[in-house]
KOLMIMAR-502569 format. One line per 8 residues: number of its first residue (from 1); their letters; for each residue x, y, z of C-alpha. Coordinates in Angstrom, 3 decimals. Example, Ala and Ser with C-alpha at 12.3 -4.5 7.8 and 13.67 -1.06 7.14 Angstrom:
% residues 2
1) AS) 12.300/-4.500/7.800 | 13.670/-1.060/7.140
% end
This chain:
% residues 488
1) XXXXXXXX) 15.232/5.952/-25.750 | 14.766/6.732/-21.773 | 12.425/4.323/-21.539 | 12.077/0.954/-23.206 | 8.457/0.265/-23.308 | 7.361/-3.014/-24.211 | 3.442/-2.355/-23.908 | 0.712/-4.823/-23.163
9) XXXXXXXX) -2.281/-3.273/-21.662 | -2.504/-0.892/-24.798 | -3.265/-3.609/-26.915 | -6.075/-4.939/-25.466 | -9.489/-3.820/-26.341 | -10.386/-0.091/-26.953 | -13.070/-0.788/-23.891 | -10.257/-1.090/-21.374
17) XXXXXXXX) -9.330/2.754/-21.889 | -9.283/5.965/-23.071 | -6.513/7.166/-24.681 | -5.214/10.588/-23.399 | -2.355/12.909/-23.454 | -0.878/14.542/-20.141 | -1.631/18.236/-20.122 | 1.836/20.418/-19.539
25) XXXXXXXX) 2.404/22.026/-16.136 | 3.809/25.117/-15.889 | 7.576/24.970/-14.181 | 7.852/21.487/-13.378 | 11.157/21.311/-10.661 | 12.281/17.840/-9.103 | 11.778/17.049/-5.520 | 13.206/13.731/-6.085
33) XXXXXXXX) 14.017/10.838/-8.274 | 14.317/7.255/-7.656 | 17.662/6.530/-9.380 | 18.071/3.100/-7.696 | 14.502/1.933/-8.606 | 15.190/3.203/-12.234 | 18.158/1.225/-12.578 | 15.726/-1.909/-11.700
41) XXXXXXXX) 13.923/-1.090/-14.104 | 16.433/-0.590/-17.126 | 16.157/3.511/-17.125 | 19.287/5.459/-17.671 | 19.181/7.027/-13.467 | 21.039/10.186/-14.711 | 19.131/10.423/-18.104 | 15.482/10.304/-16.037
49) XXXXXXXX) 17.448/12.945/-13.645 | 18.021/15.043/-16.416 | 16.019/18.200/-18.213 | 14.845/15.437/-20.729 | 13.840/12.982/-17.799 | 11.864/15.917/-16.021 | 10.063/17.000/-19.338 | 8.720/13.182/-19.118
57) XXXXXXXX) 8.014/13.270/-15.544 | 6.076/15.982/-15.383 | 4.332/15.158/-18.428 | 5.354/18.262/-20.447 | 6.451/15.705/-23.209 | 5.539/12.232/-24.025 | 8.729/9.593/-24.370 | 8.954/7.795/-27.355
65) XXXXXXXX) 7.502/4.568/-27.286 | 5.069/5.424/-24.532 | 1.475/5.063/-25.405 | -0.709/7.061/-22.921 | -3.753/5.857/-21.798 | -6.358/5.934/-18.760 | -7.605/2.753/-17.722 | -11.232/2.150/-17.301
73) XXXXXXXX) -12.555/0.274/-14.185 | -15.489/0.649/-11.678 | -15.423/0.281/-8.082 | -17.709/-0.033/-4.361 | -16.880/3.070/-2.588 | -17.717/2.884/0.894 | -20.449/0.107/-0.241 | -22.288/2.403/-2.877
81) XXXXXXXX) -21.354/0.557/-6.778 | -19.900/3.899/-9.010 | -20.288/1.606/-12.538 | -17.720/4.258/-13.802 | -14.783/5.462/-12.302 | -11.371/4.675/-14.325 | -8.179/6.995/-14.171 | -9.232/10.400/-13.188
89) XXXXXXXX) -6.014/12.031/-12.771 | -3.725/9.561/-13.594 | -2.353/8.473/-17.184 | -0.271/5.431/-18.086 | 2.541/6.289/-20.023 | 3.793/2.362/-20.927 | 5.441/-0.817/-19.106 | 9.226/-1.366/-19.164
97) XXXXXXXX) 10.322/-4.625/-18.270 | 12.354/-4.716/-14.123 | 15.556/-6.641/-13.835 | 13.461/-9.681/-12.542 | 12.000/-10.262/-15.999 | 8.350/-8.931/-15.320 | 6.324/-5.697/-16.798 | 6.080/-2.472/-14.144
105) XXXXXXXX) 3.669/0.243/-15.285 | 4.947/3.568/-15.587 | 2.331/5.729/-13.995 | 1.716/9.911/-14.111 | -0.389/10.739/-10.986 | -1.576/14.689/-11.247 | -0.960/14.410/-14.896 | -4.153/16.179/-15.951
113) XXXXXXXX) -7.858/15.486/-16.923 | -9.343/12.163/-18.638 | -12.366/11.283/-19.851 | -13.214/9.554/-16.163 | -12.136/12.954/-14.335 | -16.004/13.506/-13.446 | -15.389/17.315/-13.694 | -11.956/17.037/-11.903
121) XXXXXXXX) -8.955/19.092/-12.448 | -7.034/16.178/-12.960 | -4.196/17.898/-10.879 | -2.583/16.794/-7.763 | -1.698/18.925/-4.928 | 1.569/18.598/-3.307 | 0.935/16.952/-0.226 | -0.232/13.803/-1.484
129) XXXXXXXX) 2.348/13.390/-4.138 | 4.749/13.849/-0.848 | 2.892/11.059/1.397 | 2.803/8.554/-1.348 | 5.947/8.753/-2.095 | 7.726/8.381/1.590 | 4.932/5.868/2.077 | 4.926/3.640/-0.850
137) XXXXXXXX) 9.010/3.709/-0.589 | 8.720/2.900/3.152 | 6.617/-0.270/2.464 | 9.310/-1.586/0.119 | 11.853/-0.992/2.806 | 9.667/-3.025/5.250 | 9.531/-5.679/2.232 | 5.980/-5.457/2.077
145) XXXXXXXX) 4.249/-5.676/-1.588 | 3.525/-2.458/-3.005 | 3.681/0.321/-5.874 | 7.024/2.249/-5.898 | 7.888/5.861/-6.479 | 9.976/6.875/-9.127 | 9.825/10.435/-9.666 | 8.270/13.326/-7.490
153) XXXXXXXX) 7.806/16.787/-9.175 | 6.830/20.461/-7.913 | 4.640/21.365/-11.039 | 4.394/24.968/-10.761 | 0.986/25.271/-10.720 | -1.566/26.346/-8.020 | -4.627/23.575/-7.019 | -7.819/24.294/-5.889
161) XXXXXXXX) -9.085/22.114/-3.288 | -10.576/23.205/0.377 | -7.974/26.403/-0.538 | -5.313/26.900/-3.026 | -2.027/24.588/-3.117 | 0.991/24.311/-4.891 | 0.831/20.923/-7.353 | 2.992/17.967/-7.882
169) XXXXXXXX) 2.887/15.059/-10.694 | 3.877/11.630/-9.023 | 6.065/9.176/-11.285 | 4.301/5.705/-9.869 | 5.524/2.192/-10.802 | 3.179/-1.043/-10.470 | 3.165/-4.387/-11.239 | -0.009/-3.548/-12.923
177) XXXXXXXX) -2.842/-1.504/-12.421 | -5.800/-3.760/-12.851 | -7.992/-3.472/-9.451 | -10.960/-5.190/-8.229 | -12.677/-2.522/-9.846 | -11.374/-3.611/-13.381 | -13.215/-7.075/-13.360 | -16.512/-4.998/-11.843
185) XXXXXXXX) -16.495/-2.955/-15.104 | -16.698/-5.545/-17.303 | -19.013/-7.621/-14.894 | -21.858/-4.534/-14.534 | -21.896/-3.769/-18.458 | -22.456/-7.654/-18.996 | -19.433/-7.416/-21.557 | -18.327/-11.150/-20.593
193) XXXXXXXX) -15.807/-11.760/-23.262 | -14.056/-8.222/-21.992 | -13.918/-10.014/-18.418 | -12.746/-13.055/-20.188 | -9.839/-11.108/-21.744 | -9.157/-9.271/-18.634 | -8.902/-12.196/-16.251 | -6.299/-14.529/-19.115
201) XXXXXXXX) -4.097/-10.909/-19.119 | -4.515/-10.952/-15.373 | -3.522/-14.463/-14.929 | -0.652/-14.243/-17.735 | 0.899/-11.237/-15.725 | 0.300/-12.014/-12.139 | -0.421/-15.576/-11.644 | 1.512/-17.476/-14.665
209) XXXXXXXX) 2.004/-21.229/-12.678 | -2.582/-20.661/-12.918 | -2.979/-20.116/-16.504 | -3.217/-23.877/-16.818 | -6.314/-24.056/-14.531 | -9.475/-25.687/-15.321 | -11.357/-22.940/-14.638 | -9.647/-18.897/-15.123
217) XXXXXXXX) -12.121/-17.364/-13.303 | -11.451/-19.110/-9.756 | -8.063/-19.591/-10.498 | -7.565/-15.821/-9.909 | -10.268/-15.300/-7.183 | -8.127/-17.924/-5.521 | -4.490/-16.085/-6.500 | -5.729/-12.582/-5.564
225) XXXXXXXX) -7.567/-13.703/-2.350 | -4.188/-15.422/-0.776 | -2.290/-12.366/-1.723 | -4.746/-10.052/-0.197 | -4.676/-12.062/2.676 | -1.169/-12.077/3.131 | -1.035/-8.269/2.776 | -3.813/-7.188/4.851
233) XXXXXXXX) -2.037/-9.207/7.664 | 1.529/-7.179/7.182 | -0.313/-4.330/7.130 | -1.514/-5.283/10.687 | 1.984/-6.123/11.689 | 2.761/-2.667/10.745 | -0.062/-0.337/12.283 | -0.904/0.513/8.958
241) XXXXXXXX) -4.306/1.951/7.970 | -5.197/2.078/4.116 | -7.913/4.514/4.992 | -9.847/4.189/1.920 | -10.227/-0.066/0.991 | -12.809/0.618/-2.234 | -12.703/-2.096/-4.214 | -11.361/0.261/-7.080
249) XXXXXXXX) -7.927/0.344/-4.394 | -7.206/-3.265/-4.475 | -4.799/-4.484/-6.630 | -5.114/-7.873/-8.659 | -1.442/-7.897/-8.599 | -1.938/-8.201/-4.457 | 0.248/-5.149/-4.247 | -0.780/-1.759/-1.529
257) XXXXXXXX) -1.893/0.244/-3.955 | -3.278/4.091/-3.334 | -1.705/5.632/-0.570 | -4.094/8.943/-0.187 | -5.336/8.971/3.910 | -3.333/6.610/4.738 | -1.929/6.530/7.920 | -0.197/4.437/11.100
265) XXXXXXXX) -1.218/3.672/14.322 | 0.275/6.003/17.544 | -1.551/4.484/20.287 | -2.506/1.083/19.505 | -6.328/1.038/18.951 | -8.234/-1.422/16.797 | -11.313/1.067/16.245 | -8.404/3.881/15.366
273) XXXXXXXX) -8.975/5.415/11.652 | -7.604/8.755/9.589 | -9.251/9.289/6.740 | -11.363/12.283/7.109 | -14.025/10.757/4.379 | -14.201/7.509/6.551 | -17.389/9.211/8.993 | -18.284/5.346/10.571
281) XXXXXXXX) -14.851/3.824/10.432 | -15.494/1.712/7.688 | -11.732/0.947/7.323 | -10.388/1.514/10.891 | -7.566/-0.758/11.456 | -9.449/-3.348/12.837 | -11.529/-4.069/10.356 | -9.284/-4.207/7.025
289) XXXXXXXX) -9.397/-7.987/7.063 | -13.130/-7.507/6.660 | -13.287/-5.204/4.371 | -10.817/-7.225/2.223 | -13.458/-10.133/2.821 | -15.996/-8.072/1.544 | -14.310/-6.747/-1.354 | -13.318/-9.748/-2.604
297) XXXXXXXX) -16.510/-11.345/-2.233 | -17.566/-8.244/-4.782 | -15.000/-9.962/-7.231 | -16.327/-13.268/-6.934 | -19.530/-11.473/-7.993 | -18.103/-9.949/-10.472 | -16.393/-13.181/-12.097 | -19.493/-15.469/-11.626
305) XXXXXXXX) -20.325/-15.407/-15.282 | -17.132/-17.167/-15.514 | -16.685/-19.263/-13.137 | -19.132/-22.399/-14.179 | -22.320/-22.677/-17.006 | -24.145/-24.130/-13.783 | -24.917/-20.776/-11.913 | -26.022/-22.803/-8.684
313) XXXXXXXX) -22.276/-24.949/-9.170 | -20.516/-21.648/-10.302 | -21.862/-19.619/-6.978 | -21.316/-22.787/-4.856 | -17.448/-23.174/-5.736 | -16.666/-19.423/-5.503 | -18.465/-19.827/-1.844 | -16.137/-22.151/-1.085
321) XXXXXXXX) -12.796/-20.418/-2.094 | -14.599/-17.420/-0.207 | -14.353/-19.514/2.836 | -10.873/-19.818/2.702 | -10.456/-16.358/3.349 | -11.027/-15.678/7.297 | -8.097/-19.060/8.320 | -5.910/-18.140/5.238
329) XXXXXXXX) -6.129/-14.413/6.909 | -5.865/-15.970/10.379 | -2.659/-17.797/9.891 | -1.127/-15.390/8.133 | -1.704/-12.569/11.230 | -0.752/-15.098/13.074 | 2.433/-15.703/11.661 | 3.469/-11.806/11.214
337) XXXXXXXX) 2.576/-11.409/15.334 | 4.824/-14.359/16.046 | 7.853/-13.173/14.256 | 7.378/-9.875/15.825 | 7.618/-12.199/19.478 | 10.618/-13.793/18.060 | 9.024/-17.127/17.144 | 9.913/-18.561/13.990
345) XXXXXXXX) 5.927/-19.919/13.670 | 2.955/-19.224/15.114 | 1.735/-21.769/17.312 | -0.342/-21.738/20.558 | 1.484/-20.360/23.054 | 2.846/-17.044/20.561 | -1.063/-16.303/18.982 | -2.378/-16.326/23.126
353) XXXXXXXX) 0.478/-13.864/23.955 | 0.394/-11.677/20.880 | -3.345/-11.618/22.015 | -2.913/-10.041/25.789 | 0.066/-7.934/24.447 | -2.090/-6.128/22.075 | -4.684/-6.258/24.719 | -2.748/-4.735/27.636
361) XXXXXXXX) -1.615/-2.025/24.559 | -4.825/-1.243/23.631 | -6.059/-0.876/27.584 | -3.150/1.779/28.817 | -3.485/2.974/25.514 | 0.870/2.562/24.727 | 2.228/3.082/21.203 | 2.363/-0.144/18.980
369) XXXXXXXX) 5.644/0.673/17.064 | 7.301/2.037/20.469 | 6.264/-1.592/22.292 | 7.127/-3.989/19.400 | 10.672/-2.202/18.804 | 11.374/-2.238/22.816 | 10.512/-6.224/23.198 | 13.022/-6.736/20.712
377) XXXXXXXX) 15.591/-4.780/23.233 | 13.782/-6.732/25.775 | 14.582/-10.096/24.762 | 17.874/-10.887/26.883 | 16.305/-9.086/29.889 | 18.861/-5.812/29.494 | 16.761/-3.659/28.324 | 13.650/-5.166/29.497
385) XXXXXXXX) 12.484/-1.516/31.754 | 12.091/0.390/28.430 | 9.755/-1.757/27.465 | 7.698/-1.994/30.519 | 8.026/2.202/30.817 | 5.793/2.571/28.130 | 2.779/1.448/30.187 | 1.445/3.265/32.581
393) XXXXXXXX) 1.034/0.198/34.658 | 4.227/-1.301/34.305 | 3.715/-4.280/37.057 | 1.542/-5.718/34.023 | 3.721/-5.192/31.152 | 6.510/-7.007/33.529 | 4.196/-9.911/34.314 | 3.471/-10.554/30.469
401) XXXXXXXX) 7.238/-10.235/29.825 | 8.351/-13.299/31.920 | 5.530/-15.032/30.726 | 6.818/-14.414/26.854 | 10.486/-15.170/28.116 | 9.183/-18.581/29.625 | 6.789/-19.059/26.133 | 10.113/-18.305/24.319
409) XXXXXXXX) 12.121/-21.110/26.694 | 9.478/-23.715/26.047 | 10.139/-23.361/22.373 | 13.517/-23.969/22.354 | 13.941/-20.105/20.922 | 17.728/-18.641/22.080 | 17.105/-15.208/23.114 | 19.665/-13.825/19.937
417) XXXXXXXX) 17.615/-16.317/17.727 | 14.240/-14.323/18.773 | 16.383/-11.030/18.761 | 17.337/-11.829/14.903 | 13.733/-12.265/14.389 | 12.521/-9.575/15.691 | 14.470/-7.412/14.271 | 13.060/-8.109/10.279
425) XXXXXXXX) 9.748/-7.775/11.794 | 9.871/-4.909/14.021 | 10.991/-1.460/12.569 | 12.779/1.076/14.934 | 10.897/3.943/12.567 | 7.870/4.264/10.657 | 6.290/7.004/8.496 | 4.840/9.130/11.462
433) XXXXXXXX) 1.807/10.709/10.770 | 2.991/14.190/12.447 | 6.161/13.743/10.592 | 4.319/13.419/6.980 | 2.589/16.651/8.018 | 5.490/18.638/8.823 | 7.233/17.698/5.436 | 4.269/18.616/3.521
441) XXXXXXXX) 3.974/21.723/5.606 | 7.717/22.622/4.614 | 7.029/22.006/1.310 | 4.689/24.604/0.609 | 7.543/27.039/0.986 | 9.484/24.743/-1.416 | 11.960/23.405/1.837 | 11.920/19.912/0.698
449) XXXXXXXX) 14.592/19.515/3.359 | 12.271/17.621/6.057 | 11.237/15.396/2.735 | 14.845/14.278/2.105 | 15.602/13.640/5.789 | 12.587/11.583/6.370 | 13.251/9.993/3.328 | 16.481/8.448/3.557
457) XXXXXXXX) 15.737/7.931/7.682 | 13.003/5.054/6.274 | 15.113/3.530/3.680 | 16.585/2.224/6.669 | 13.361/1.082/9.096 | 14.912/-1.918/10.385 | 18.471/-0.187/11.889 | 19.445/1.353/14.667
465) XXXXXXXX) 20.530/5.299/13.923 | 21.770/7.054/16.635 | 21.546/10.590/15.105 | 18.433/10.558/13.757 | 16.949/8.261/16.907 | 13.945/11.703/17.565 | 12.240/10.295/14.563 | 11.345/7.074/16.472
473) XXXXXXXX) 9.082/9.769/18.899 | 5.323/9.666/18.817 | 4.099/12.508/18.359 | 3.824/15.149/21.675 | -0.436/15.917/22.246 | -0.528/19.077/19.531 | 1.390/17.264/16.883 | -1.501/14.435/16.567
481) XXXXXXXX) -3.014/14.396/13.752 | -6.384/13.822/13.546 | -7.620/13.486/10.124 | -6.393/12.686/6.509 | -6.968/13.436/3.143 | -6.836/11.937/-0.300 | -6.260/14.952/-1.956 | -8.495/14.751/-4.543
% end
């Protein structure tokens, strides 16, 4: 067996999913596998490469021991409630068990339709397979928490979307795939001992030191709002926009999850968004922590049956763990822009200068990855005029620099203790918008050579690589991209 499954989700209730079969694709072809994430996972890495592996992968056979399924769940989409959404054109083959002793989903994205397609092809064209897969694998280089790719696959067939593109199946791997959206299904339909079962499997797989709790219910609205917290601040940290925060794209599991207009900042910009469905900014940068505010408040709605017999008790302690959120967000921004200024903490003095950096950046309108992976050049004063060259008024960018280097003095901080630091926190390269779009460009030709390159340039973020050092470039004024799409 390929794959040893060791399923859980399939044996909860028949109301948690449809079971469904991919449908074959025509002349499924690898673009790539993910031989070191299958070997976490306890998958044979030449066996999944093989002509077996890619019949699996592309879902033109069904492993044995996989039980396929498309999971049920609801969701807010841009504020409007959709009581049914669920797995439109994705299908769960099973979970194997990773090296550190928990359950990952194996996960066919483009597979085909389900019952919650809506009408939908089910399909997925190339370019999105393409972005979530750099993207996703990106985000584990940074060591952020997120799905993984395991397997990306030319399909052979054509997609019909704005106009006609080729298709890909995407191989993704999650700690689970229960969402907000999950507990919202079971809320809206009033089906309370569903939402029972679903938050004790929740808290069993994701949050095992809570299962004890006096109360299941708040013991995951509390689990799941510090992990979002902590997220939605690296995410900040990174210039990263999700593009598209529904509440059916936020993982219980606390994971990024759903990678389809996702994008990163050029210029820094805190009203900056991508997603070409996202008309009022709704999920610009600047407002993620909001929106993850928001959405979780929607989950404390949704678990309020649960959470206390007393409704006016039961809405009054959720209340409180919702007011949590905004200082448990705070300190945790506040940490991931301090470590980016080479302080091991936040404190004072690194939250007020993160504050006019990203202020002066935002004014003369400088690129956030270019600035943060200069001040760590910057730090012993050598390289200090590549940092203040990014901004068009340099005298300013040199009068907040001595002020950091006095900020970093007062602390005690050597300047190769602040470099060290800033180097885990500031990448040298990033997923570049313009870059994504010239690999999926290539691709429709089926020169997956940009892909590759790109690739194994971010499973390296962190380094310094002299030949590949054009891929730290913004992007020149008619390579920015203006818009993206989910693909669907």
């Amino acid at each position: 067996m390929l794959f040893q499954f060791e399923n859980t989700y399939a044996r909860l209730p028949e109301t948690f999913f449809a079971r469904v079969d991919p449908t074959p694709v025509a002349a499924p072809e690898f673009i790539a596998v993910n031989k070191a994430l299958a070997g976490e996972l306890g998958i044979d890495p030449e066996g999944l490469a093989s002509d077996e592996g890619l019949a699996f992968l592309s879902g033109n056979r069904i492993p044995e021991g996989a039980e396929p399924l498309a999971a049920a769940y609801s969701g807010h989409q841009f504020g409007g409630f959709s009581p049914v959404l669920g797995d439109g054109r994705a299908i769960l083959l099973g979970e194997v068990i990773h090296r550190d002793g928990l359950h990952r989903d194996i996960q066919l994205k483009g597979s085909g339709p389900t019952p919650f397609s809506r009408r939908g092809d089910g399909r997925s064209a190339l370019g999105p397979v393409l972005r979530e897969y750099l993207v996703s694998e990106a985000m584990a280089a940074f060591g952020l928490p997120t799905t993984r790719a395991l397997a990306a696959i030319w399909s052979g067939d054509k997609v019909y979307r704005e106009e006609v593109e080729p298709g890909g199946v995407f191989t993704r791997v999650a700690r689970s795939h229960l969402r907000i959206g999950t507990c919202e299904y079971f809320a809206s339909r009033r089906d309370f001992e569903g939402l029972r079962t679903l938050v004790d499997y929740a808290l069993n797989r994701h949050y095992p030191d809570r299962v004890d709790s006096e109360n299941s219910a708040l013991a995951l609205l509390n689990g799941v709002m510090e992990r979002q917290a902590s997220l939605v601040a690296r995410w900040m940290g990174l210039g990263f926009i999700h593009g598209v925060m529904n509440t059916d794209n936020m993982s219980l599991s606390g994971e990024t999850i759903d990678y389809g207009p996702c994008a990163f900042l050029d210029r820094y910009d805190p009203a900056k968004k991508f997603s070409f469905i996202d008309r009022n900014g709704r999920y610009a940068y600047g407002n993620q922590p909001n929106i993850a505010h928001w959405n979780l408040t929607r989950l404390a709605e949704a678990l309020l049956p649960l959470a206390g017999e007393d409704e006016e008790k039961a809405i009054a302690a959720v209340t409180e763990l919702l007011e949590r959120f905004p200082d448990l967000f705070r300190s945790s921004l506040a940490n991931t822009f301090a470590a980016k200024l080479g302080f091991d903490k936040a404190d004072e003095n690194s939250r007020l200068l993160a504050e006019s950096l990203l202020s002066l950046m935002g004014e003369q309108q400088v690129d956030f990855t270019l600035t943060f992976r200069h001040l760590r050049s910057a730090v012993n004063g050598a390289k200090a005029d590549a940092f203040s060259a990014l901004f068009p008024r340099p005298e300013s960018a040199r009068e907040w620099l001595a002020g950091w280097h006095r900020a970093l003095d007062a602390a005690g901080i050597l300047a190769d203790t602040a470099e060290a630091t800033m180097r885990t926190a500031n990448p040298v390269f990033i997923p570049r918008n313009h870059r994504i779009e010239a690999v999926i460009e290539a691709a429709r030709d089926k020169n997956f050579a940009p892909f590759h390159q790109l690739h194994a340039v971010l499973q390296r973020p962190f380094e310094e690589q002299e030949e590949n050092y054009t891929f730290e470039d913004p992007p020149l004024a008619h390579e920015v991209v203006q818009a993206t799409f989910c693909g669907t």
